[in-house]
Steps between C-alpha positions, in 0.01 A plus 500: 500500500620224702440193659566329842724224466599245765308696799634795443300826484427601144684786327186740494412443836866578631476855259151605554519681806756706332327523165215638659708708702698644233189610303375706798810724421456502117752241438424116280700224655498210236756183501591239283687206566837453319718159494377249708426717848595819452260808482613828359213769670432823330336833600362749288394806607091644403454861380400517888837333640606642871876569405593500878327169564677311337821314716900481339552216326691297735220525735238358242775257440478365866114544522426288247765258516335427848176499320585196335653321785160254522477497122791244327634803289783758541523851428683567143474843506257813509429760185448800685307806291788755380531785727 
């Protein structure tokens, strides 16, 4: 999905540990890159999803804003599944 530019750490490197993560509770973490170096994340939840798993939204927020700290992209904003 992404690439490393200028030393940084690529995009799917910096969201794989939470990818991976996120589909242990039933949940797909996909990203795409909007504007220049913003990402907009989204979660859906599987058939399987642990409801109580998964954090608020301003807690996702901060987790994967600091996610992307190595990467040279900012957090636009996360699609969470509808309750």
């Amino acid at each position: 999905m992404s690439r490393p530019e200028e030393g940084g750490v690529a995009l799917d490197d910096a969201l794989a540990r939470f990818r991976d993560m996120m589909a242990s509770d039933g949940y797909t973490l996909s990203w795409s890159v909007t504007g220049e170096d913003r990402v907009v994340v989204r979660i859906e939840a599987g058939e399987d999803a642990c409801a109580d798993c998964l954090v608020p939204l301003p807690v996702m927020e901060q987790i994967m804003s600091n996610a992307l700290e190595p990467t040279p992209y900012t957090l636009d904003h996360i699609v969470l599944p509808a309750k």
